[in-house]
C-alpha positions as CSV (number, residue, x, y, z in Angstrom):
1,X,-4.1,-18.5,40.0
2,X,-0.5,-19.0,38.5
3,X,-1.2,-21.3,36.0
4,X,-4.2,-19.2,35.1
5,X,-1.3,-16.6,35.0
6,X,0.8,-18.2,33.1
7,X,-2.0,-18.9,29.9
8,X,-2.8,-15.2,30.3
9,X,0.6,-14.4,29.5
10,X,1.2,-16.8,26.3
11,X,-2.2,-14.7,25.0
12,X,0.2,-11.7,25.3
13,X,2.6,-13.4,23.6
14,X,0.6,-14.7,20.6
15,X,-1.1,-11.6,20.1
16,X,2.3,-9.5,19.6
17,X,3.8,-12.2,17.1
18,X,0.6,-11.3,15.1
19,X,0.8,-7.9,15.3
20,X,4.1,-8.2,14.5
21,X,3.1,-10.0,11.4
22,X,1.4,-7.4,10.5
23,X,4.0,-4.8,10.8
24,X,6.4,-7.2,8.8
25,X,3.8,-7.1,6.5
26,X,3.8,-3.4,6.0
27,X,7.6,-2.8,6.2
28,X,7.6,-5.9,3.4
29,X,5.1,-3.9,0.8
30,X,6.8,-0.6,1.3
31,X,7.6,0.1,-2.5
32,X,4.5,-1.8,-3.3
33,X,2.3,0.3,-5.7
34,X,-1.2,1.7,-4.0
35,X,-0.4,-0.7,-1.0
36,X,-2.5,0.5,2.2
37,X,-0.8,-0.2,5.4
38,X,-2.7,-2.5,8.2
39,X,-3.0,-1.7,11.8
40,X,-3.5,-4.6,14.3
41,X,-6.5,-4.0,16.9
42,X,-7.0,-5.9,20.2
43,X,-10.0,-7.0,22.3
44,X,-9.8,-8.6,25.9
45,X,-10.7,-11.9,26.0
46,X,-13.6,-13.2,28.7
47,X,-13.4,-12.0,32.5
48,X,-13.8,-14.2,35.4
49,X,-16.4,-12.6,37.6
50,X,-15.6,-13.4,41.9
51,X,-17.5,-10.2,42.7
52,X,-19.9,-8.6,40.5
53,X,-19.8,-4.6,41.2
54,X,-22.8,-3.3,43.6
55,X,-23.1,-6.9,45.2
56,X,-23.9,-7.6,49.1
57,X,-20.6,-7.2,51.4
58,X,-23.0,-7.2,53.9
59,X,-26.3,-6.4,55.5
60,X,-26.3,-2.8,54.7
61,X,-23.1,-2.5,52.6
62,X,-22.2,-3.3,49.1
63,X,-19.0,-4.0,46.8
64,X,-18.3,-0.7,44.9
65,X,-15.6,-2.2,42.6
66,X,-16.1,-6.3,43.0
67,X,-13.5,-8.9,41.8
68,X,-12.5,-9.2,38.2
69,X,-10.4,-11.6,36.5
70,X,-9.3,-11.2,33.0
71,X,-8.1,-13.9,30.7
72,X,-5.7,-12.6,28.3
73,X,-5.9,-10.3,25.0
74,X,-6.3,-11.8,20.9
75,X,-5.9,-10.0,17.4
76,X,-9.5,-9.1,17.1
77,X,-8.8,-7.9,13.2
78,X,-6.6,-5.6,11.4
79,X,-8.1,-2.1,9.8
80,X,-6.7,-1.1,6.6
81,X,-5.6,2.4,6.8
82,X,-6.5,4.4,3.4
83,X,-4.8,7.5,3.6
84,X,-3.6,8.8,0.3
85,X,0.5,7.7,-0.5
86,X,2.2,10.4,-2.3
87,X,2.1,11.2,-6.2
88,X,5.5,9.7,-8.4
89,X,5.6,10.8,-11.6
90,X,6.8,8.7,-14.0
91,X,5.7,9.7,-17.3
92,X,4.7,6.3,-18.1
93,X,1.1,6.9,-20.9
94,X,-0.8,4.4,-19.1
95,X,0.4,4.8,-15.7
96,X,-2.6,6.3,-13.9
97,X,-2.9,7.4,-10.2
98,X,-6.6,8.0,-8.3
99,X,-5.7,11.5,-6.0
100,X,-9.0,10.7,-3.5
101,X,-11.5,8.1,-2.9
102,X,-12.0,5.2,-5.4
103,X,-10.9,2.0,-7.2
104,X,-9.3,1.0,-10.3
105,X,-11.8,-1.8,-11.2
106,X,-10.4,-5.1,-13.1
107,X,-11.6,-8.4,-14.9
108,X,-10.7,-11.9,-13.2
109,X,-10.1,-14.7,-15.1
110,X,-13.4,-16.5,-12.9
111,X,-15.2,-13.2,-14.9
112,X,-15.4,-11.4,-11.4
113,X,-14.6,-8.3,-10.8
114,X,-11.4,-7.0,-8.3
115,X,-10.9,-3.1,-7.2
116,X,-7.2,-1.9,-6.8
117,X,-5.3,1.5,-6.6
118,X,-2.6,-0.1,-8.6
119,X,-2.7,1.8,-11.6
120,X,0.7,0.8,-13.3
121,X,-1.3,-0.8,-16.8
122,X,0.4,-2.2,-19.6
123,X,-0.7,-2.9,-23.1
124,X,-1.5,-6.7,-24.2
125,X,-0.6,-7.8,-27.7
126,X,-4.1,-6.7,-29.0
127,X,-4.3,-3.3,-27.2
128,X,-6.3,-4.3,-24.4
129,X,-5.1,-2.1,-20.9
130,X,-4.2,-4.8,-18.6
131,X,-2.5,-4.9,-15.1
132,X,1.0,-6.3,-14.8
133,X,-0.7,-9.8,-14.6
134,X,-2.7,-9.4,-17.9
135,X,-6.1,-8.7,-16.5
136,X,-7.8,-6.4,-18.5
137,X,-9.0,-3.0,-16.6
138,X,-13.3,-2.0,-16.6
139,X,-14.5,-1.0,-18.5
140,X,-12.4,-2.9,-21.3
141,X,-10.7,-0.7,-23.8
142,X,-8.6,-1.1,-27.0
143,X,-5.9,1.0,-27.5
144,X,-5.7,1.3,-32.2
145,X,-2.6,-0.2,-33.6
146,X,-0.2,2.7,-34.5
147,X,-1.5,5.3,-31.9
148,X,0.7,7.8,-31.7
149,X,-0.1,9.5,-28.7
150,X,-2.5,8.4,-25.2
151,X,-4.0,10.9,-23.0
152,X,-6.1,10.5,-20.0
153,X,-8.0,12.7,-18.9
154,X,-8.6,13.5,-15.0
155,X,-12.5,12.4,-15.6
156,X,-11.0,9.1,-16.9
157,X,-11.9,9.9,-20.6
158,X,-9.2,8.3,-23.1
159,X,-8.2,9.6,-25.9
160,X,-5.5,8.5,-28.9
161,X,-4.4,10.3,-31.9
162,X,-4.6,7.7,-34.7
163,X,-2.2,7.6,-37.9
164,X,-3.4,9.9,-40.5
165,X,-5.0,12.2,-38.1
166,X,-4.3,15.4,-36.2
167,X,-7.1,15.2,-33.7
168,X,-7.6,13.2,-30.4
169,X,-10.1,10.7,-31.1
170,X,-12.0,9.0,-28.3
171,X,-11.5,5.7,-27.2
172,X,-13.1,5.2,-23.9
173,X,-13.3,6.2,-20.5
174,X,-12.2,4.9,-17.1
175,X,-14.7,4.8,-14.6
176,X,-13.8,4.3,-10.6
177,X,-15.1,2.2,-8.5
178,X,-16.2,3.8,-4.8
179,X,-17.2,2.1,-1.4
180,X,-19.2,3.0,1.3
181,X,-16.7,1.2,3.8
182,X,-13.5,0.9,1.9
183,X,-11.6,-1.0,5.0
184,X,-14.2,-3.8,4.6
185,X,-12.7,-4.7,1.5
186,X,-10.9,-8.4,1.4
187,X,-7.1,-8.3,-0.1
188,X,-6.8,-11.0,-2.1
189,X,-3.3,-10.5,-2.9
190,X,-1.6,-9.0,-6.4
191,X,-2.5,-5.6,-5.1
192,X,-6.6,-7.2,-5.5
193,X,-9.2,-6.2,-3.6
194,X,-12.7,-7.7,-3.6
195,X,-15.9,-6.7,-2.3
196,X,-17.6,-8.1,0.8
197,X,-20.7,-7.7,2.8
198,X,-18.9,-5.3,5.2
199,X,-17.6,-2.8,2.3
200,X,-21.4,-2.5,0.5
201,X,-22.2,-2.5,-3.3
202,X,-19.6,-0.8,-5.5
203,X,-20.9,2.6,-6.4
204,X,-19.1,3.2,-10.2
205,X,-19.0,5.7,-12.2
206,X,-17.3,9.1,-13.7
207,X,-13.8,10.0,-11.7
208,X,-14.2,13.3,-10.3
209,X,-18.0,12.9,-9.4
210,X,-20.2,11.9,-6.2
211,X,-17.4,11.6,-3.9
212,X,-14.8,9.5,-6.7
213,X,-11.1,10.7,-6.9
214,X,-9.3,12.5,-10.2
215,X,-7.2,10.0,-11.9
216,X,-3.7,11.6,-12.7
217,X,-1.7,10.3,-16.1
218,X,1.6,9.6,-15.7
219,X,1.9,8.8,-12.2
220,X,1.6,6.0,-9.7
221,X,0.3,6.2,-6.0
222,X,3.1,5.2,-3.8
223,X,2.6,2.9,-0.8
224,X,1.4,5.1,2.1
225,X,3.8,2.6,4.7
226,X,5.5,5.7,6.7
227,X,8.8,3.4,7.7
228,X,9.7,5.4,10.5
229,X,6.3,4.8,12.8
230,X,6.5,1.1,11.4
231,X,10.2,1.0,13.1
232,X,8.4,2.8,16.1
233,X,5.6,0.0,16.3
234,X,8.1,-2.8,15.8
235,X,10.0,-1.7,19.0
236,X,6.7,-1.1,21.2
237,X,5.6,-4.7,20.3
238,X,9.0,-6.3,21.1
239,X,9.1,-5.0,24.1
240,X,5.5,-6.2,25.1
241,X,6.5,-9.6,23.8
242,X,9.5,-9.5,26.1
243,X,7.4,-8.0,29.1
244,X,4.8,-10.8,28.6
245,X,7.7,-13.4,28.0
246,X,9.5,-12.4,32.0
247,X,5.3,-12.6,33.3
248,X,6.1,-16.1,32.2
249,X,9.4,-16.0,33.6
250,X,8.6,-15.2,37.2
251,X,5.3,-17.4,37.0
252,X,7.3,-20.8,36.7
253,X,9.4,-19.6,39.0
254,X,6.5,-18.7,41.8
255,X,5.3,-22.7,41.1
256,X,8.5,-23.5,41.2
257,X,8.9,-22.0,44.6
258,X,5.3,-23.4,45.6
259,X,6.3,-26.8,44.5
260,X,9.8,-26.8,46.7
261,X,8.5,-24.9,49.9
262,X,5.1,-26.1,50.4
């Protein structure tokens, strides 16, 4: 029973480094553009059944809780938490922002396709929109050379008044990418996210329209990392780690005693 003590306790342990991983994690992207913050989940791990509930303690009588052993606890997964972060304005033409549901939707170099809510896009030395990293954002756009002025409207529709000219003409429009189960996206790092079987089929289209969010011009979605309940988890899971690292503790020193005395 110790020793199957003692393993039960080094789950506890390896599942609070890992969920302190996580929080690392979040703390660690805290000024990261459109970063979503992660929460660890945990499962039990398999019971040992001595007594199964409702059997025979006798003729006439039965068990009414029975004899249960558990085996520890493991990091089942971590759920990405999509709240909205706040609005920062920063004046920045190309700098767009989705308020709501919905993905910025960008071109790998493998010619797949990635979903972000990093919106901070740049210009490439042809006038492509591209991401920090030079991928190009879907659908691909070209911004004239000499354009004297970019605006983006909250439906995603781009316009640029051209040398010469005294009227917006239109360039493109930038359409969003929604998900039936957001969280079941895969990061795959560079503020990328790519579609799995859990998230379903992109549904893209229009900003503003069947469920899509309004893209703001001039701003950036903050990360929505709240630093303060991060601090709050960090100190709950130390604690468990330290609680699960005395169990431990006064396990060795139960065989200890057993090996001595007995």
């Amino acid at each position: 029973m110790t020793n199957a003590a003692l393993h039960v306790a080094r789950t506890g342990l390896d599942a609070q480094n890992e969920r302190m991983r996580v929080i690392a994690n979040n703390l660690a992207n805290v000024n990261t553009t459109g970063f979503k913050r992660d929460r660890a989940q945990f499962e039990t791990l398999a019971y040992q059944s001595i007594t199964a509930p409702g059997a025979p303690s006798s003729d006439q009588n039965k068990y009414a809780t029975g004899l249960n052993l558990g085996s520890g606890v493991q990091i089942m997964g971590t759920a990405r938490i999509d709240s909205q972060g706040s609005m920062q304005t920063t004046g920045n033409a190309l700098d767009m922002a989705v308020e709501g549901n919905g993905f910025f939707q960008v071109l790998r170099p493998d010619g797949s396709t990635a979903y972000t809510r990093d919106g901070n896009f740049n210009l490439s030395a042809d006038g492509t929109i591209v991401t920090s990293d030079g991928l190009p954002l879907q659908p691909q756009m070209q911004i004239p050379d000499g354009a004297q002025q970019i605006t983006i409207g909250a439906d995603g529709t781009v316009s640029a008044t051209l040398q010469g000219q005294t009227e917006a003409t239109v360039i493109g429009k930038v359409q969003l990418a929604r998900f039936t189960n957001p969280a079941g996206l895969q990061s795959a790092g560079n503020n990328l996210l790519t579609e799995t079987a859990a998230s379903g089929a992109p549904q893209v289209g229009d900003a503003g329209v069947d469920g899509r969010g309004a893209i703001r011009q001039g701003n950036l979605e903050a990360s929505n990392v709240n630093i303060v309940e991060e601090l709050v988890d960090m100190i709950e899971t130390q604690r468990a780690y330290e609680v699960n690292s005395k169990m431990i503790k006064a396990t060795d020193e139960m065989l200890q005693y057993a090996n001595q005395q007995l």
